[in-house]
N, C-alpha and C positions, 0 to 999 in steps of 0.2 A: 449441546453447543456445537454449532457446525467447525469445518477447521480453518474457514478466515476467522471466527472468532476467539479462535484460540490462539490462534499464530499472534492476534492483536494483543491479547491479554498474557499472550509470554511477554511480548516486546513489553509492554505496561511495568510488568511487574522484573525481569531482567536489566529495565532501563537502559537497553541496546538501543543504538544508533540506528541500525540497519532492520528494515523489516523487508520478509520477504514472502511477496503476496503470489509469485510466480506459479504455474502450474494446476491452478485452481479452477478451472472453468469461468473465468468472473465476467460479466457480459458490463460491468461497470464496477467503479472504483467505489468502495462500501464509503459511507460518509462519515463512520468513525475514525477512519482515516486520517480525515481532515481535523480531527479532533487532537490528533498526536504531535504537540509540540517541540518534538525532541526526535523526531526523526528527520535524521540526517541522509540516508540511501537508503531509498523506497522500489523496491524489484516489483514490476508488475508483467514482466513476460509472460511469454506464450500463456494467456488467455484470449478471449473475445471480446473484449474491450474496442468498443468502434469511435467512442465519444470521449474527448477528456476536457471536463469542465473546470473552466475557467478559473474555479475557486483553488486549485492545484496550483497557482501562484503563489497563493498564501504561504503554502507549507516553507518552511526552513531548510527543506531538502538542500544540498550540494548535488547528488545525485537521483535520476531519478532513470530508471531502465525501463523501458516499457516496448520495448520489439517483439517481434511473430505475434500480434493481434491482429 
């Protein structure tokens, strides 16, 4: 299992608010993501991230960080 998959599946199973996908290399936002109803501050800095699709309104976020992409 690679380490976005794991960082998701702490957040899953810790029931944390905050997940943080920073630091990753991510060239886009994984779509299980979008799957996570209960995240409230979602960290996706310094990746490569050039796109952010329109379904990221969905999420429940308060916060969402997403700089040096």
């Amino acid at each position: 299992m690679n380490k976005v998959l794991k960082k998701i599946e702490h957040f899953k199973d810790t029931k944390s608010k905050k997940l943080n996908l920073s630091y990753l290399n991510l060239t886009e936002i994984p779509d299980n993501v979008f799957e996570l109803d209960n995240v409230e501050h979602l960290q996706l800095s310094f990746n490569d991230i050039k796109i952010i699709p329109q379904k990221i309104k969905k999420l429940n976020c308060r916060i969402i960080e997403i700089h040096h992409n």
